[in-house]
N, C-alpha and C positions, 0 to 999 in steps of 0.2 A: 454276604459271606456270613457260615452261623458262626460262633464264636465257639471254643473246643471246652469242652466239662475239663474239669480241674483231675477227676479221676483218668481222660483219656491221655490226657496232658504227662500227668505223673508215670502214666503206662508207657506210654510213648518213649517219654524219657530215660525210663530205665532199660527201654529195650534195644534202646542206642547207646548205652555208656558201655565202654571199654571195662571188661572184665578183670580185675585185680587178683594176682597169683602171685602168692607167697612163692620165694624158692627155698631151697630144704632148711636155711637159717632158720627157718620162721616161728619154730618151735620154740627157739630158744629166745624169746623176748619177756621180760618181767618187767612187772609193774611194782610200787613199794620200794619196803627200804631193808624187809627182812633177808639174811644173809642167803643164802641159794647152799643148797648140801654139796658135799665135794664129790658125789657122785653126778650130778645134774652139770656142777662145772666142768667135769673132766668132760664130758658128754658133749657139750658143747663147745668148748674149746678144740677139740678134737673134729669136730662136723666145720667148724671153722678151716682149721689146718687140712682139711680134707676138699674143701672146697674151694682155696689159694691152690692147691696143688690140682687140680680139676682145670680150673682156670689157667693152668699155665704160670702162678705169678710164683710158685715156687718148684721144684723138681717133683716131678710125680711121684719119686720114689719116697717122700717122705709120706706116702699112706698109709706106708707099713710101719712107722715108726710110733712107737707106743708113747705116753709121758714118760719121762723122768723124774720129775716132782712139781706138788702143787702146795700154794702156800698162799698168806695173804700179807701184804706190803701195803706200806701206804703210798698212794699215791699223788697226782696234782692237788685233786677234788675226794681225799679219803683213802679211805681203806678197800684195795681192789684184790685179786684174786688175780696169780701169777701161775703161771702152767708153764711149766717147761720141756721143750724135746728136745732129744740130740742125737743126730744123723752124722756119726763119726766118717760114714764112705761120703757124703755130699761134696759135690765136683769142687763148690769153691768152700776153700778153709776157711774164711772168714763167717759162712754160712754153715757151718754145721749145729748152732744151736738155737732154735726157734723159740721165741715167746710168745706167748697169746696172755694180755691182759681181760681181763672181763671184769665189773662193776659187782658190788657182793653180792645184789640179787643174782647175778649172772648172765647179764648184758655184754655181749660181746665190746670191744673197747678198742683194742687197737692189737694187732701183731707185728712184730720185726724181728729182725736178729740182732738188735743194741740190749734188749733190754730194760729200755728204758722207758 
């Protein structure tokens, strides 16, 4: 048996590996530590919130829902960036007000409805 070149080898292998696809999050990933513009956060926070409600893990109807305000708070690990919406018709009242945290570059971070 002849033994396989290192180039057919390399080829081979890549032509077997599973192909890696961003989903539309994908934009919004930062690297650093410089703060992200509050236009880039809104942007992203919002492609977040759009994408829970896609998913089903919030009411769809919160796609039409614009920010209310964005600000930055400190958090566990710093200073992060707080987005807030509020969907006054949303079925349950405990749920009419969304957050999306994001890190200052503007790493998405965590969303609920605590706040917290």
């Amino acid at each position: 048996m002849k033994p396989i070149s290192f180039a057919a080898a390399v080829f081979i292998g890549l032509s077997l590996a599973t192909p890696v696809i961003a989903d539309k999050g994908g934009s919004c990933h930062f690297h650093g530590q410089v703060a992200a513009q509050e236009a880039t956060v809104l942007k992203c926070a919002s492609q977040r919130k759009d994408s829970l409600a896609s998913a089903g893990k919030i009411e769809a109807s919160w796609k039409a829902v614009t920010h209310e305000k964005v600000e930055q708070v400190q958090g566990k690990k710093g200073q992060e960036w707080k987005v807030t919406y509020r969907h006054p018709t949303a079925a349950e009242k405990d749920k009419q007000v969304l957050y999306v945290f994001l890190s200052l570059p503007g790493n998405v971070l965590a969303a609920n409805f605590t706040g917290r």
